[in-house]
N, C-alpha and C positions, 0 to 999 in steps of 0.2 A: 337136641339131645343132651349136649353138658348144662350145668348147670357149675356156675364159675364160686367159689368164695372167696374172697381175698382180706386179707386181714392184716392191720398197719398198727402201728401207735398215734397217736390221735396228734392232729395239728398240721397235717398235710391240707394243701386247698383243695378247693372243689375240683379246679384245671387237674389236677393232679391226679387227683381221685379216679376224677370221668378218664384220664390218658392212660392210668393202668387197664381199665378194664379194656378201653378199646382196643391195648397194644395185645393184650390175651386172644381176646379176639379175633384178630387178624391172623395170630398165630394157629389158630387151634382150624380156620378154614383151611390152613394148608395141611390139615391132619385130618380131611376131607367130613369135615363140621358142617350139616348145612348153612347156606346163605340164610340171613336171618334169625339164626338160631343164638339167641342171643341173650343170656339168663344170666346178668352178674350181679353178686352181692358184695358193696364195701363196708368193712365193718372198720370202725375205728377204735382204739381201746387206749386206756390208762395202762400207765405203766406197772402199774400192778398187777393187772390184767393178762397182759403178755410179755411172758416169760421164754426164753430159747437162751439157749448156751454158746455163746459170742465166739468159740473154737471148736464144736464139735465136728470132727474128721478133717482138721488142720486149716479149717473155713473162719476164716476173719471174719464176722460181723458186727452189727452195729444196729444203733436206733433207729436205721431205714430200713431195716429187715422187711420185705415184703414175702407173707403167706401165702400163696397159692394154692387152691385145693379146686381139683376140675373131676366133677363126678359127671360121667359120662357112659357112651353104651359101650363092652367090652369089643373084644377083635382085633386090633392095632398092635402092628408089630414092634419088637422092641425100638427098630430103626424108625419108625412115624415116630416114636413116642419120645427119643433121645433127638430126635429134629424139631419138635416141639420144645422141649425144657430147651435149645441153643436158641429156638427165633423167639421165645420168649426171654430169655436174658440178654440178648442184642438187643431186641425191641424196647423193650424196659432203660438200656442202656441209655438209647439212643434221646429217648423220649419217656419220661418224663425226668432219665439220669437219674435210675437206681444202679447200683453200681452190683455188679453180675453174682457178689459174693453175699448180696442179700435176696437173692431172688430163693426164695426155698419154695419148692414144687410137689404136690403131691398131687397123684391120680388113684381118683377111684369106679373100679368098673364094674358096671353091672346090669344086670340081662333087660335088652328091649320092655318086656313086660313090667318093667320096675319104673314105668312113666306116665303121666298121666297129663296133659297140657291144658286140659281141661275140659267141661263137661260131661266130668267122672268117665273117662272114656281112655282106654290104654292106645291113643292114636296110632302107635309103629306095630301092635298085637291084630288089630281087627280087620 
């Protein structure tokens, strides 16, 4: 059911690459994500390209900024959802060492029938 995007400045390795997604990953089973549900996108960009404000709300960042955006099925309580953004900035920490002030997270939620996995068919509706 999510569907991961993540979005970097360009010149991180492959290892790199593949360890954000899986560290998302791991985190978003414990926000009871199914096993195998596993849909991430890394996009890399010029720096022209992506743009953020290196102090907004007293947050230090930097060119390691990582974007997170996890569109997913709604229902998750604030507390799933504030236990997700912590095991995804420790995870990230840990492995592949993004440093926790570049981890910026967004969730977007919305209703079971808005999926479709394939075979033009709403799997979680029929």
């Amino acid at each position: 059911m999510p569907l991961v995007r993540i979005e970097l400045l360009k010149g991180k390795s492959a290892t790199y690459r593949q360890e954000l997604g899986r560290v998302v990953y791991e985190a978003m089973l414990g926000a009871n994500v199914p096993v195998n549900d596993r849909f991430v996108i890394v996009s890399e960009h010029e720096a022209d390209n992506f743009q953020f404000d290196e102090t907004y709300l007293g947050i230090a960042r930097n060119d390691d900024l990582v974007i997170i955006q996890i569109t997913w099925n709604e229902g998750r309580t604030v507390e799933q959802k504030k236990a997700l953004y912590k095991a995804i900035a420790e995870g990230l920490a840990i492995s592949p060492g993004v440093q926790p002030e570049n981890v910026f997270i967004n969730l977007v939620e919305v209703k079971k029938e808005n999926w479709s996995y394939g075979h033009g068919i709403a799997q979680y509706v029929v």
